[in-house]
C-alpha positions in Angstrom: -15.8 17.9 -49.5 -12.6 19.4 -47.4 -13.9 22.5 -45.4 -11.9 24.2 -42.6 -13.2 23.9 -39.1 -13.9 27.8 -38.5 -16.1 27.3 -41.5 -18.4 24.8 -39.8 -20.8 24.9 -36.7 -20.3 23.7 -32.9 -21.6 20.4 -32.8 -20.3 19.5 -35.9 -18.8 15.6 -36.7 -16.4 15.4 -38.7 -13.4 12.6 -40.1 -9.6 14.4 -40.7 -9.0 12.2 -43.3 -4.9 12.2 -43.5 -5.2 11.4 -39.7 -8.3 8.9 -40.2 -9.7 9.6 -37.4 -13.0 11.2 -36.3 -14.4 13.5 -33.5 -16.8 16.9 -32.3 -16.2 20.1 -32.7 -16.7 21.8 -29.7 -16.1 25.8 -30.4 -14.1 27.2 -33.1 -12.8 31.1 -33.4 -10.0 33.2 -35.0 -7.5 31.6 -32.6 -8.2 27.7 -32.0 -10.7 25.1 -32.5 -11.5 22.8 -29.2 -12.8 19.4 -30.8 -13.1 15.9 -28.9 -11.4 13.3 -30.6 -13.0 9.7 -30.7 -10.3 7.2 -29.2 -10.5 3.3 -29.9 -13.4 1.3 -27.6 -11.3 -1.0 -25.1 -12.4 -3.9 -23.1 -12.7 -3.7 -19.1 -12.5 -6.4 -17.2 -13.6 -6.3 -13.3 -14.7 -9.0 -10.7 -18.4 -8.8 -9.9 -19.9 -9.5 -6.3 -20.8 -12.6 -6.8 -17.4 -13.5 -7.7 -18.0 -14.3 -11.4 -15.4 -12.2 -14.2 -17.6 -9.9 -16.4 -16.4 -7.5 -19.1 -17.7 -4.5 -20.9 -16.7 -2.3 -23.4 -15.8 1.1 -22.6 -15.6 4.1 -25.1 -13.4 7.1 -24.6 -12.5 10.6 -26.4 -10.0 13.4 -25.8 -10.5 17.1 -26.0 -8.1 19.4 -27.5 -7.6 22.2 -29.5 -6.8 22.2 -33.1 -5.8 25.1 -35.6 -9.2 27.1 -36.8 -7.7 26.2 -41.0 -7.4 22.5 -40.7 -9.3 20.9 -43.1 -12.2 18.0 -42.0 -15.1 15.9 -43.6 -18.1 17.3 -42.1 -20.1 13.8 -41.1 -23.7 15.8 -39.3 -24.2 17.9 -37.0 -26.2 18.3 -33.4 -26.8 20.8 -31.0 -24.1 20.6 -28.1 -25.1 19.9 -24.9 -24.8 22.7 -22.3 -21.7 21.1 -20.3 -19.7 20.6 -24.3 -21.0 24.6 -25.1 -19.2 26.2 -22.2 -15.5 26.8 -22.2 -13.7 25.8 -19.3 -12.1 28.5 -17.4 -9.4 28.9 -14.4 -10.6 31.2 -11.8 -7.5 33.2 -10.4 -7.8 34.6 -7.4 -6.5 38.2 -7.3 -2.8 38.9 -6.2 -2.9 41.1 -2.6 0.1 43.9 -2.2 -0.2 43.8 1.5 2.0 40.9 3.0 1.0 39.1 5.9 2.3 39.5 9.1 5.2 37.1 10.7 3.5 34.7 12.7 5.0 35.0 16.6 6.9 31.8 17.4 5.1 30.4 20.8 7.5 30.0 23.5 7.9 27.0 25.3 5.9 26.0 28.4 9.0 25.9 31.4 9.1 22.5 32.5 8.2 20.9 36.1 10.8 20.1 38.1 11.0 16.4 38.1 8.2 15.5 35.8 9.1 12.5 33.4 10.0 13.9 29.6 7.4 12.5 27.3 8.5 11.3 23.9 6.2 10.3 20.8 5.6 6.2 20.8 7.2 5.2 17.4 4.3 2.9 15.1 5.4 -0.7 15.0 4.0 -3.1 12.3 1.9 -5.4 13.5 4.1 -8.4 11.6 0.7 -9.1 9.3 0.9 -9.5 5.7 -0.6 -7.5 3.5 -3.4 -8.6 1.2 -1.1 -9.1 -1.9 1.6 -10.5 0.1 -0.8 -13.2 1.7 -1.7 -14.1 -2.4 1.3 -14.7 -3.4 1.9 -17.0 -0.3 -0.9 -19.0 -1.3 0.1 -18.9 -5.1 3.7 -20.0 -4.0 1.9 -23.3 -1.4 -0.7 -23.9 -4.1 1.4 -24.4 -7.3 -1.8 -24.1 -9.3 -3.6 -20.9 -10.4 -6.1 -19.7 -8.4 -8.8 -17.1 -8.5 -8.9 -14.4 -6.1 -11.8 -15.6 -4.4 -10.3 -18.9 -3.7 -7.2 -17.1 -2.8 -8.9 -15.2 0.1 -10.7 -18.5 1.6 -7.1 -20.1 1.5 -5.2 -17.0 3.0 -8.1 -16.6 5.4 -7.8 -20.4 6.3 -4.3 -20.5 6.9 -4.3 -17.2 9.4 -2.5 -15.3 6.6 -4.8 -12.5 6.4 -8.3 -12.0 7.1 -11.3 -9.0 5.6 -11.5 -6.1 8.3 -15.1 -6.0 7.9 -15.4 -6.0 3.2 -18.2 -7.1 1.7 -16.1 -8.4 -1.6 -12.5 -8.6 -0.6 -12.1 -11.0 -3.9 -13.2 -8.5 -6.0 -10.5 -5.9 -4.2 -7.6 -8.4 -4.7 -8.5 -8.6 -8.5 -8.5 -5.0 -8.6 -4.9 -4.9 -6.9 -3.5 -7.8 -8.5 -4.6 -5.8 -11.6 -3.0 -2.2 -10.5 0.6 -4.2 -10.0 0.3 -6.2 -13.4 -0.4 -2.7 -15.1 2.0 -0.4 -12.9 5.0 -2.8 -12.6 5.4 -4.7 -16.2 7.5 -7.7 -16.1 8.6 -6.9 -12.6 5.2 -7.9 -11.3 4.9 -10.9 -9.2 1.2 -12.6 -10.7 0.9 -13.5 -14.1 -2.7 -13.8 -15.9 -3.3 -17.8 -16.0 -7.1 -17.6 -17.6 -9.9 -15.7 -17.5 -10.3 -14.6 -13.5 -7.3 -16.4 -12.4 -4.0 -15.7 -11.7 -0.4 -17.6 -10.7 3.1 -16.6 -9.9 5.9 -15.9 -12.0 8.1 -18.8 -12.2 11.3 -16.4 -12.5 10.1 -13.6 -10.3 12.6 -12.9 -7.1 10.2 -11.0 -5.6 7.4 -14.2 -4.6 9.8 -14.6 -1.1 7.6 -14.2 1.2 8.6 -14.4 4.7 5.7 -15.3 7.7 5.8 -12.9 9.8 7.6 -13.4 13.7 
């Protein structure tokens, strides 16, 4: 039976079935009805410290608010927690009339006669590569894929870079290797091989990698 949501408690699940999906509602009144709606589970994947490649599923939802009429399948119903029961509000801080004062503008000390004029020392790279860099170096020399903890003994080995101090640098480089697969598409430079390793793209401009001078 189709009921509209200002007809039904908070803490109420329900299914919308011309959306099929399901979900919480949160708070309902004359205006809105805030309801979390279930999302698909999805698998993560992450390196673990021992370098093995574990996965787990991880379930998300989404608040947001819904008209008070819309009809939904009431599933059961549970008393909300205290964080779901309280709306969130923005705290505005209140507006002042008065306006600030200028600040003064400090005058320059007068300089000594004869004293050398300091100027700020520009930062120079230090020529190192960078942690992703150094991979696909070792992609490129390899020719094989590799996993990232294989990757850091053979970039380590070959003075290409080194750990500042980490206690799981191979499970860093997954998680960058990772970020540029997600952030850059088919422009990325690694490609996923197997399970826990990665190669190069074959067609990728961007695996030139010069040593540094």
């Amino acid at each position: 039976m189709l009921r509209p949501l200002n007809q039904l408690p908070p803490g109420t699940r329900f299914r919308q079935p011309d959306l099929n999906i399901t979900g919480k509602l949160l708070m309902v009144n004359e205006c809105r009805a805030r309801v979390r709606i279930d999302q698909p589970q999805q698998e993560v994947e992450f390196a673990a410290p021992d370098g093995s490649i574990r996965t787990f599923r991880a379930s998300r939802n989404h608040e947001t608010s819904w008209a008070p009429t819309v009809l939904v399948e009431a599933l059961s119903c549970s008393p909300l927690s205290e964080r779901d029961a309280t709306m969130p509000t923005k705290k505005t801080a209140p507006k002042s009339t008065k306006k600030a004062p200028a600040p003064k503008a400090a005058k320059p000390a007068p300089a000594k006669a004869g004293a050398p004029t300091k100027t700020p020392k520009a930062s120079m790279p230090d020529g190192k590569l960078s942690q992703l860099d150094a991979a696909v170096k070792v992609l490129a020399e390899s020719g094989t894929p590799m996993t990232t903890k294989a990757m850091i003994e053979a970039m380590a080995a070959k003075g290409y870079w080194t750990s500042p101090g980490g206690a799981t640098p191979h499970a860093t480089l997954y998680s960058a290797i990772l970020r540029e697969l997600q952030k850059k598409g088919a422009e990325a430079r690694f490609v996923k091989a197997d399970r826990g390793q990665f190669t190069l793209k074959t067609n990728s401009k961007s695996n030139r990698i010069f040593s540094p001078e």
